[in-house]
N, CA, C and O atoms as a GROMACS GRO file, in nm:
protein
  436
    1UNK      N    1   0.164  -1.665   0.293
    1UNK     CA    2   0.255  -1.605   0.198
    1UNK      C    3   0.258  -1.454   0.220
    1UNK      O    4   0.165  -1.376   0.244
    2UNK      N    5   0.362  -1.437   0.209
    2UNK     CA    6   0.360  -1.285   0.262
    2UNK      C    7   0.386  -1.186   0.085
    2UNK      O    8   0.442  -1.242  -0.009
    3UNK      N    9   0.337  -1.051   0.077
    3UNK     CA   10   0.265  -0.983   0.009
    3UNK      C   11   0.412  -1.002  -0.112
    3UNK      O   12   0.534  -0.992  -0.098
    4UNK      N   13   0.318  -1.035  -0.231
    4UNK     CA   14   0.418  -1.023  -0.345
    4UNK      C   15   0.479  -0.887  -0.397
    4UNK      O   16   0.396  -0.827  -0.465
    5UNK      N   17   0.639  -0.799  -0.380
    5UNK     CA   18   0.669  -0.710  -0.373
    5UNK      C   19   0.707  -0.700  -0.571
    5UNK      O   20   0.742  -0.786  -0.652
    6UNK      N   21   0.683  -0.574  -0.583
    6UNK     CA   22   0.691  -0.505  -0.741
    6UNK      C   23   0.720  -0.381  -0.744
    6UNK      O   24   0.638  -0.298  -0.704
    7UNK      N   25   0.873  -0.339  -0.802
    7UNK     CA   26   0.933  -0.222  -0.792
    7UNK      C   27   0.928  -0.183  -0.895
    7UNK      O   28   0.948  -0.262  -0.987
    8UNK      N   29   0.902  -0.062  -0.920
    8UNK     CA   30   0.830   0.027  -1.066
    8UNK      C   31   0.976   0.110  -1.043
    8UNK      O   32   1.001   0.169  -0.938
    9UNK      N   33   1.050   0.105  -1.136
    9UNK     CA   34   1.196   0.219  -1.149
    9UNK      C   35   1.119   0.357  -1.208
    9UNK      O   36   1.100   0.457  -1.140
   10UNK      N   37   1.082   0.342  -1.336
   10UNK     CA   38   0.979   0.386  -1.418
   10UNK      C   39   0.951   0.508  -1.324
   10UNK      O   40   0.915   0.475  -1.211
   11UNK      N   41   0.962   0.690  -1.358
   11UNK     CA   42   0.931   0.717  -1.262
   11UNK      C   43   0.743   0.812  -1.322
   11UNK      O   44   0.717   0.841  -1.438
   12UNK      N   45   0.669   0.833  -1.227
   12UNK     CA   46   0.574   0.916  -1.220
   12UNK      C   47   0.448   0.785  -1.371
   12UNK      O   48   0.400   0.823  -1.477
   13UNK      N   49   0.442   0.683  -1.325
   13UNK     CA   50   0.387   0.573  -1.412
   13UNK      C   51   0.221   0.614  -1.372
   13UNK      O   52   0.190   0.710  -1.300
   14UNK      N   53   0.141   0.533  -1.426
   14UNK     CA   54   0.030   0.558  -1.343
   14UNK      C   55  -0.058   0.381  -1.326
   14UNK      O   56  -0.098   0.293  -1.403
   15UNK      N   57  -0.052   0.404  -1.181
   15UNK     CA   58  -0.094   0.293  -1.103
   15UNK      C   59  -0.219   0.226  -1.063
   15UNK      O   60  -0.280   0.304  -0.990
   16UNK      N   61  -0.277   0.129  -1.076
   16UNK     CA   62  -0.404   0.076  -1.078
   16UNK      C   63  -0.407  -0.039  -0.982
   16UNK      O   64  -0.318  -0.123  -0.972
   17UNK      N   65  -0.517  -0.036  -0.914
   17UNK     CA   66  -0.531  -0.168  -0.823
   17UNK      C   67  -0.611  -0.280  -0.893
   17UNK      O   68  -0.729  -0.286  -0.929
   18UNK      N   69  -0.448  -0.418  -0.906
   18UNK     CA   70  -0.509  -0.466  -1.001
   18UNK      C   71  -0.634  -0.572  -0.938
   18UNK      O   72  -0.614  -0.693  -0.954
   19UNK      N   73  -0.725  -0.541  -0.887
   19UNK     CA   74  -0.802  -0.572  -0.838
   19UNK      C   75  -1.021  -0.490  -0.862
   19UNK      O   76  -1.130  -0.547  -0.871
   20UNK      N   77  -0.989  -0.379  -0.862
   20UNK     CA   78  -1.054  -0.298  -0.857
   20UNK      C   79  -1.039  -0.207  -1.009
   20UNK      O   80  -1.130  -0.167  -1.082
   21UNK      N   81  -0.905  -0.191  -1.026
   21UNK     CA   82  -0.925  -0.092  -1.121
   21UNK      C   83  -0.930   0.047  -1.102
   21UNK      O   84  -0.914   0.130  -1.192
   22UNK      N   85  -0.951   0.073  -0.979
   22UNK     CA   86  -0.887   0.236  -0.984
   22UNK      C   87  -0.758   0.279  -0.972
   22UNK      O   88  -0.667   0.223  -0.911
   23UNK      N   89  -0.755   0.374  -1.026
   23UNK     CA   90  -0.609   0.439  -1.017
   23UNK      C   91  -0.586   0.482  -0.873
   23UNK      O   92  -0.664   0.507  -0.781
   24UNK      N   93  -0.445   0.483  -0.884
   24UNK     CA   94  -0.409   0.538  -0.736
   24UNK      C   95  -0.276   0.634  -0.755
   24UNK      O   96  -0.241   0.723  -0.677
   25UNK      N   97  -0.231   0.607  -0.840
   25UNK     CA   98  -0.122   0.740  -0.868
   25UNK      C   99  -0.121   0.740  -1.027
   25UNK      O  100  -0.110   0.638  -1.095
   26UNK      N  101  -0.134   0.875  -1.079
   26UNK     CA  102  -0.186   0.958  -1.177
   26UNK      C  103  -0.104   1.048  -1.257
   26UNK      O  104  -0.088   1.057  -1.379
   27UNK      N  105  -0.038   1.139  -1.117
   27UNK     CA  106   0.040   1.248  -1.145
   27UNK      C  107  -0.059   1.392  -1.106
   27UNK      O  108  -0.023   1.507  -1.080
   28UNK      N  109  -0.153   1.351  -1.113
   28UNK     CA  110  -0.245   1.462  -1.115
   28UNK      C  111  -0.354   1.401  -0.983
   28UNK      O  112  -0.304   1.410  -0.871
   29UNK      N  113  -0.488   1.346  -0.988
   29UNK     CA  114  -0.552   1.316  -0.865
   29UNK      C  115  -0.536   1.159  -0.845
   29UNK      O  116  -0.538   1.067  -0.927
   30UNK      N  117  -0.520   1.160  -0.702
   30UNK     CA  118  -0.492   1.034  -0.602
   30UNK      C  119  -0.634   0.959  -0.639
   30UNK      O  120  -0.699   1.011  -0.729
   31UNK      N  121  -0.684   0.849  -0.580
   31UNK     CA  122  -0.764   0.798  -0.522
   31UNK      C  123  -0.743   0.758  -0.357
   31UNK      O  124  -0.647   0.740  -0.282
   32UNK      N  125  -0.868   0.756  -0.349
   32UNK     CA  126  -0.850   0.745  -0.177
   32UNK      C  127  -0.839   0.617  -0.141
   32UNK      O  128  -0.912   0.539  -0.201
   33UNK      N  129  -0.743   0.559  -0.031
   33UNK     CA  130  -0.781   0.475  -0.004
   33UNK      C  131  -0.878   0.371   0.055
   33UNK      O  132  -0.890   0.249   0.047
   34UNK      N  133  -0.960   0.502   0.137
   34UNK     CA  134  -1.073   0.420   0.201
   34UNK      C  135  -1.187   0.394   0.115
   34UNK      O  136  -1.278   0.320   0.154
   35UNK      N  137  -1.187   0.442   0.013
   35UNK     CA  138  -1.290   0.439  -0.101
   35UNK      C  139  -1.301   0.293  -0.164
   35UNK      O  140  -1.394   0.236  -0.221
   36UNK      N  141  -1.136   0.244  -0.123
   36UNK     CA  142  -1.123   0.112  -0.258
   36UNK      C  143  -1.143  -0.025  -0.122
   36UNK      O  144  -1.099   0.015  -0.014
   37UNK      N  145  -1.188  -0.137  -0.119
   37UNK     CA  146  -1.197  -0.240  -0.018
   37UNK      C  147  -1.101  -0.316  -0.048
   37UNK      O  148  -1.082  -0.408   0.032
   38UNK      N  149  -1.006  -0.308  -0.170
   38UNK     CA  150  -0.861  -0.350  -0.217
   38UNK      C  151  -0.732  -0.308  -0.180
   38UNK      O  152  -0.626  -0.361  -0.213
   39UNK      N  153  -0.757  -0.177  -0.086
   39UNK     CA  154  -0.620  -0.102  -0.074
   39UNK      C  155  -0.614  -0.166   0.044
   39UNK      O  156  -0.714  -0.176   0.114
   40UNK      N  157  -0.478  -0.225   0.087
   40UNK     CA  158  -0.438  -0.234   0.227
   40UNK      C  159  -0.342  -0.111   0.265
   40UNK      O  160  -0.351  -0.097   0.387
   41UNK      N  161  -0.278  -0.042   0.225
   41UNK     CA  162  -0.207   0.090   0.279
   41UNK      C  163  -0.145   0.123   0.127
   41UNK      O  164  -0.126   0.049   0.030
   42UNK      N  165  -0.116   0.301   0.153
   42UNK     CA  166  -0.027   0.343   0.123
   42UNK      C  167   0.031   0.447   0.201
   42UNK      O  168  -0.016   0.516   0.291
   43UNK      N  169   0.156   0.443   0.140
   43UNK     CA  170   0.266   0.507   0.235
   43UNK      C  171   0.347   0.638   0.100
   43UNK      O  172   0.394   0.626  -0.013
   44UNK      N  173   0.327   0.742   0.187
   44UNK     CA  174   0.391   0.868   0.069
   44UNK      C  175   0.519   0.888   0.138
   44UNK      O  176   0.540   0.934   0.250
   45UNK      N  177   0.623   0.832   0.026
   45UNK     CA  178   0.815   0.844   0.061
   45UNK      C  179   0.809   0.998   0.101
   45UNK      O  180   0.794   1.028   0.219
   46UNK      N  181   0.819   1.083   0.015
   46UNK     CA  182   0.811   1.206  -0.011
   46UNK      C  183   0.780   1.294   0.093
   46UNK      O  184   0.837   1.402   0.110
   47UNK      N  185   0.685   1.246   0.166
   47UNK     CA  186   0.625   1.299   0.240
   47UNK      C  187   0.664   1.241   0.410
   47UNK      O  188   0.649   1.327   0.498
   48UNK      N  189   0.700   1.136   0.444
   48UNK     CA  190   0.748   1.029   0.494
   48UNK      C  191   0.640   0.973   0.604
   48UNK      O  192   0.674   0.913   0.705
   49UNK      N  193   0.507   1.002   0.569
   49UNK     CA  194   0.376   0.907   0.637
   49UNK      C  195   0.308   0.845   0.567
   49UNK      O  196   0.316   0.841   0.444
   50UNK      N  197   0.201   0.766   0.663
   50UNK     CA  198   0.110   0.710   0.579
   50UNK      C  199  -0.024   0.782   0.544
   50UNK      O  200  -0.086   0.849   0.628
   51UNK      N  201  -0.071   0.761   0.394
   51UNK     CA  202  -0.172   0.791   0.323
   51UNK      C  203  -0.280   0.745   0.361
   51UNK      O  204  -0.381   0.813   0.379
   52UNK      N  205  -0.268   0.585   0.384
   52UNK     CA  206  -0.433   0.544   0.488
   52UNK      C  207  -0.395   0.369   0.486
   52UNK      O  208  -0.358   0.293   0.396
   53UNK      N  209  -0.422   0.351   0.625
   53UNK     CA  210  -0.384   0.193   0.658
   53UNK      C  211  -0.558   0.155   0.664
   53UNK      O  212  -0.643   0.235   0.700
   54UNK      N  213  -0.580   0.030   0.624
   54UNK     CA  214  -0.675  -0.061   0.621
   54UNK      C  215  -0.727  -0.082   0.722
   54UNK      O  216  -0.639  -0.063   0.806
   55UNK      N  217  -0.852  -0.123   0.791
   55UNK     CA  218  -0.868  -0.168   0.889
   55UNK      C  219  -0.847  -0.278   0.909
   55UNK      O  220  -0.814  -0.321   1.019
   56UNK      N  221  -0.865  -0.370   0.772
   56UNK     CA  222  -0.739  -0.515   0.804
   56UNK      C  223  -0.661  -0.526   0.836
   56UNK      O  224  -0.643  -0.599   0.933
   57UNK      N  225  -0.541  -0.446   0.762
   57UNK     CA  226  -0.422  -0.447   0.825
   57UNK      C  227  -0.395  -0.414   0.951
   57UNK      O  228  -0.337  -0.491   1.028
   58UNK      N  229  -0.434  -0.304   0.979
   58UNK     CA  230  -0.414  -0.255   1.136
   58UNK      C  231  -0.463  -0.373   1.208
   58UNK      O  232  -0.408  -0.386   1.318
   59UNK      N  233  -0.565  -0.480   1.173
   59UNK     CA  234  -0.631  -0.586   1.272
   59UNK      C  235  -0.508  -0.651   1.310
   59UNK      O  236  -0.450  -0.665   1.417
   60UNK      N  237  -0.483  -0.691   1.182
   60UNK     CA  238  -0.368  -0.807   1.184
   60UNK      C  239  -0.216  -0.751   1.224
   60UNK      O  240  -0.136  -0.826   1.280
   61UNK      N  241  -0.189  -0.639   1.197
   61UNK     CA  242  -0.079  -0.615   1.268
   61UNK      C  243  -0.084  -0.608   1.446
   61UNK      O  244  -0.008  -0.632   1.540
   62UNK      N  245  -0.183  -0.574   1.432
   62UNK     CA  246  -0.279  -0.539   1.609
   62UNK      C  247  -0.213  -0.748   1.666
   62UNK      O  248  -0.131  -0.774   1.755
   63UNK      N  249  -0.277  -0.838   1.587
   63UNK     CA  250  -0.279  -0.957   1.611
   63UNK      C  251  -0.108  -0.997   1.616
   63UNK      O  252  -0.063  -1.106   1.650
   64UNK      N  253  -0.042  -0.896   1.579
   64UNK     CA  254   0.111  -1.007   1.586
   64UNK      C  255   0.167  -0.870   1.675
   64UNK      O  256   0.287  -0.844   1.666
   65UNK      N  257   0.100  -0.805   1.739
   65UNK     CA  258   0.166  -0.729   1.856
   65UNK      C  259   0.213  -0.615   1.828
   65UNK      O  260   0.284  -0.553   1.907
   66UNK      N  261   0.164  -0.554   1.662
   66UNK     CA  262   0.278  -0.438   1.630
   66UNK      C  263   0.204  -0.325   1.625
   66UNK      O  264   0.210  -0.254   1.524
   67UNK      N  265   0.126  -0.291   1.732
   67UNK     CA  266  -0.019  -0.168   1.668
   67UNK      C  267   0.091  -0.042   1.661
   67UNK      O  268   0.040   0.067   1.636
   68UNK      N  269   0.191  -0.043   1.675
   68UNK     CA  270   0.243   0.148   1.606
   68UNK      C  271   0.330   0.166   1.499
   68UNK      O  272   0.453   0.177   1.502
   69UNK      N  273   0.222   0.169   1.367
   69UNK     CA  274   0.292   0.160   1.242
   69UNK      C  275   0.381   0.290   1.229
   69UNK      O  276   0.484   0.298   1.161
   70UNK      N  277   0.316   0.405   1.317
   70UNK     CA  278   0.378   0.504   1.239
   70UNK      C  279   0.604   0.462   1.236
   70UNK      O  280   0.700   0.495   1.166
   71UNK      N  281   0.586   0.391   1.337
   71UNK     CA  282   0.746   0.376   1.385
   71UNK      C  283   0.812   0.289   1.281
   71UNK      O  284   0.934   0.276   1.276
   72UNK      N  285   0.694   0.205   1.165
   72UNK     CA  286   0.758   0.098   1.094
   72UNK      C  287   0.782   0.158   0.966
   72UNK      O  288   0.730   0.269   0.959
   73UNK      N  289   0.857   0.114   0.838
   73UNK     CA  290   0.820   0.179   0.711
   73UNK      C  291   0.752   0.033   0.625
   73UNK      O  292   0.751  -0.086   0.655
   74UNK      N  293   0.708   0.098   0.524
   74UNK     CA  294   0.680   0.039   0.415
   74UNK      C  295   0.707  -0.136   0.382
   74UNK      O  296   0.640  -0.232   0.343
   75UNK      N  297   0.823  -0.111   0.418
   75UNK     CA  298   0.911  -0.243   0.323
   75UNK      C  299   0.941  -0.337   0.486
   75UNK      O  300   1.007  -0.441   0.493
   76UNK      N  301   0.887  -0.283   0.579
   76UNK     CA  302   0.878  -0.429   0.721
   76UNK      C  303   0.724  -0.454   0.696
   76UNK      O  304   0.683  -0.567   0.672
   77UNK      N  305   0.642  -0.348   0.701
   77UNK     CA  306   0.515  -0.411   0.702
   77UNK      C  307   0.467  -0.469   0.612
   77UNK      O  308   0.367  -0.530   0.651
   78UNK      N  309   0.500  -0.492   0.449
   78UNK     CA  310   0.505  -0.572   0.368
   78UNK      C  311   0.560  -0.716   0.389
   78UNK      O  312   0.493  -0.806   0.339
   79UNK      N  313   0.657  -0.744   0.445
   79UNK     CA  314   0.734  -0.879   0.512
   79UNK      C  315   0.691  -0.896   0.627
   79UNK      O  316   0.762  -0.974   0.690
   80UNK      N  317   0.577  -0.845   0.700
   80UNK     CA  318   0.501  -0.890   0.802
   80UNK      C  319   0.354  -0.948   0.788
   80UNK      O  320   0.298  -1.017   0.873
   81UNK      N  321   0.290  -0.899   0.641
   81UNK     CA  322   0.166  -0.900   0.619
   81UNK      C  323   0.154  -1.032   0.514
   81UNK      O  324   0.203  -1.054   0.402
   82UNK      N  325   0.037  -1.134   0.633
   82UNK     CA  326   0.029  -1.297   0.490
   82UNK      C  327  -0.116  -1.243   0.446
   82UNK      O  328  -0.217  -1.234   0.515
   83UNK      N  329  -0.101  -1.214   0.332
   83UNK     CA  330  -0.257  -1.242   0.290
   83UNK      C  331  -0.273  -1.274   0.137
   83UNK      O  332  -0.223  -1.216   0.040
   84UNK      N  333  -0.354  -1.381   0.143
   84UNK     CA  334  -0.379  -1.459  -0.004
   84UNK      C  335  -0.379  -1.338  -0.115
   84UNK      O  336  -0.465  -1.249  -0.106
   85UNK      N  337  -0.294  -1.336  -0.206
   85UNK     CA  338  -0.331  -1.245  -0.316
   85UNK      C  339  -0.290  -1.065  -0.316
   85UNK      O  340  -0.313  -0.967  -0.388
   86UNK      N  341  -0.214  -1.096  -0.184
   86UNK     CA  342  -0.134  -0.939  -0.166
   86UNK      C  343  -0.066  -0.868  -0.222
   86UNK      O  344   0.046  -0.919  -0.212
   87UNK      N  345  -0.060  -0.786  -0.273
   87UNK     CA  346   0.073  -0.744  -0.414
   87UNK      C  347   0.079  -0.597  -0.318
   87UNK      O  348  -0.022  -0.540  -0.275
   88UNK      N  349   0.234  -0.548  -0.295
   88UNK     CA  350   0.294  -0.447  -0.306
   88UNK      C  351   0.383  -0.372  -0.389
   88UNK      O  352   0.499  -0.412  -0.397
   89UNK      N  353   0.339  -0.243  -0.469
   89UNK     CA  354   0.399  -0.172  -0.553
   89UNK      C  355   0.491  -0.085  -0.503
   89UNK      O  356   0.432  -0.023  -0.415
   90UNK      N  357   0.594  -0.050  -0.510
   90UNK     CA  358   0.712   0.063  -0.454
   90UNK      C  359   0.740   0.133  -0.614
   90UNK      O  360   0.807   0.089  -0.707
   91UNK      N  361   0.664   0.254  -0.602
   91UNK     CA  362   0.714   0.369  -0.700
   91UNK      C  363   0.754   0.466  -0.697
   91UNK      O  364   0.742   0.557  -0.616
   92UNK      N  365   0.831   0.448  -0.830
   92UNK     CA  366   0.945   0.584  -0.783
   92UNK      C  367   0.889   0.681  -0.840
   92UNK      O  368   0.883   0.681  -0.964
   93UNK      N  369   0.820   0.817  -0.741
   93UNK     CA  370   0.771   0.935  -0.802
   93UNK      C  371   0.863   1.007  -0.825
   93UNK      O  372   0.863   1.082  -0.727
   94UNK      N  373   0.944   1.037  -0.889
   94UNK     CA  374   1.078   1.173  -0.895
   94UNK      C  375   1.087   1.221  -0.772
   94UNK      O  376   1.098   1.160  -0.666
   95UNK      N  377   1.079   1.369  -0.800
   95UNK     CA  378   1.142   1.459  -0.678
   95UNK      C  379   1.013   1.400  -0.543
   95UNK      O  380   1.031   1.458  -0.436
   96UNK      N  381   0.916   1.317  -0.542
   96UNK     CA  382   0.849   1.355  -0.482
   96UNK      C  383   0.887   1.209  -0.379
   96UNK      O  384   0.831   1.162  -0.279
   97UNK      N  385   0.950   1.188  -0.419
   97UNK     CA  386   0.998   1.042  -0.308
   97UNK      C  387   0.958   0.898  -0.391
   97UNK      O  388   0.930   0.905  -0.511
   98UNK      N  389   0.958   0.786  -0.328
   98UNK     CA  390   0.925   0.644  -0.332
   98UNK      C  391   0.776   0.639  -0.240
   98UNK      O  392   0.758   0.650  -0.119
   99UNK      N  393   0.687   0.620  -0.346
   99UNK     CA  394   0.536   0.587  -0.225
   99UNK      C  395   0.518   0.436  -0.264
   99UNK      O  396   0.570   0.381  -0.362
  100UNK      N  397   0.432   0.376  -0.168
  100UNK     CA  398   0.410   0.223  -0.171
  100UNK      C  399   0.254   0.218  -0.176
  100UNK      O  400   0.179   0.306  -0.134
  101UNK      N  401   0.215   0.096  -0.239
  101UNK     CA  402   0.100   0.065  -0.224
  101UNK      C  403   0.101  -0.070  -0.237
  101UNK      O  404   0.172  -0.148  -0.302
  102UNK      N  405  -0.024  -0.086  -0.137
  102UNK     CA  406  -0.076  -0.243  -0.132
  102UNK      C  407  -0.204  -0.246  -0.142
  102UNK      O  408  -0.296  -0.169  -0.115
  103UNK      N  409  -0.190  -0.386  -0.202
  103UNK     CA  410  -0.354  -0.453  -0.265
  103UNK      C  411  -0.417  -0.562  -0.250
  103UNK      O  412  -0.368  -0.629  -0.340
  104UNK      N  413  -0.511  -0.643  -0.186
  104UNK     CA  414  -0.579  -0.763  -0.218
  104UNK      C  415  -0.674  -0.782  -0.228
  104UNK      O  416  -0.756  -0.714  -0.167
  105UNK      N  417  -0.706  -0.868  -0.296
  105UNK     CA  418  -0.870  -0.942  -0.328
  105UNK      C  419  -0.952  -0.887  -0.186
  105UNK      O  420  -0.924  -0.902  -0.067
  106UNK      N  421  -1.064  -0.816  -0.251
  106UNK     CA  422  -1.202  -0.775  -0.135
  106UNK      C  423  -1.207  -0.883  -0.076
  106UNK      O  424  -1.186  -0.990  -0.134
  107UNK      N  425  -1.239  -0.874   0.070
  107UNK     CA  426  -1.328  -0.997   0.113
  107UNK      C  427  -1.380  -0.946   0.218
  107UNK      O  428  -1.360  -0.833   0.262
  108UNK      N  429  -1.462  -1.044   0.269
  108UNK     CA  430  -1.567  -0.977   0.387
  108UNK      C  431  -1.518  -0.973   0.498
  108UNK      O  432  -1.445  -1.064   0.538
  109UNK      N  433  -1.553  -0.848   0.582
  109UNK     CA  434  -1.473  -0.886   0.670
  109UNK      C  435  -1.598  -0.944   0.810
  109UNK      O  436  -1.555  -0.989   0.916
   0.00000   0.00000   0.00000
């Protein structure tokens, strides 16, 4: 199943991995992604790169032939990625763009 997508119109909301429980957009401080074992990427619109890809993900994109994300956006690598329990958020920060985040259940790797 590929990652369940959730568009926040709502702008500058504040975002939690519903997994973990930390915040990840605030308005004020980020959380990191390498900190959380729930984040599979985020991507800053605004900015138009990525914030920090997973080493899962990168495995598995590595595994279906696609290792150069920087060339992909957001919304292919979401419709490329199966993983049990995946949720992708697309929020709309105001002036500061559309950033994405993805999430799933820890597991070992």
């Amino acid at each position: 199943m590929t990652l369940n997508y959730i568009k926040i119109e709502k702008e500058y909301v504040e975002l939690y991995s519903p997994y973990s429980g930390n915040c990840f957009n605030n308005g004020e401080e980020e959380f990191e992604g390498e900190d959380d074992p729930t984040c599979l990427f985020i991507y800053l619109g605004g900015a138009g790169l990525w914030g920090y890809i997973s080493p899962k993900v990168e495995a598995l994109l590595k595994d279906l032939d696609m290792e150069d994300m920087e060339d992909m956006g957001p919304k292919i690598i979401s419709k490329l990625l199966t993983i049990d329990g995946g949720v992708v958020f697309e929020c709309n920060d105001g002036w500061n763009g559309t950033n994405w985040f993805a999430f799933a259940p820890a597991l070992e790797e």
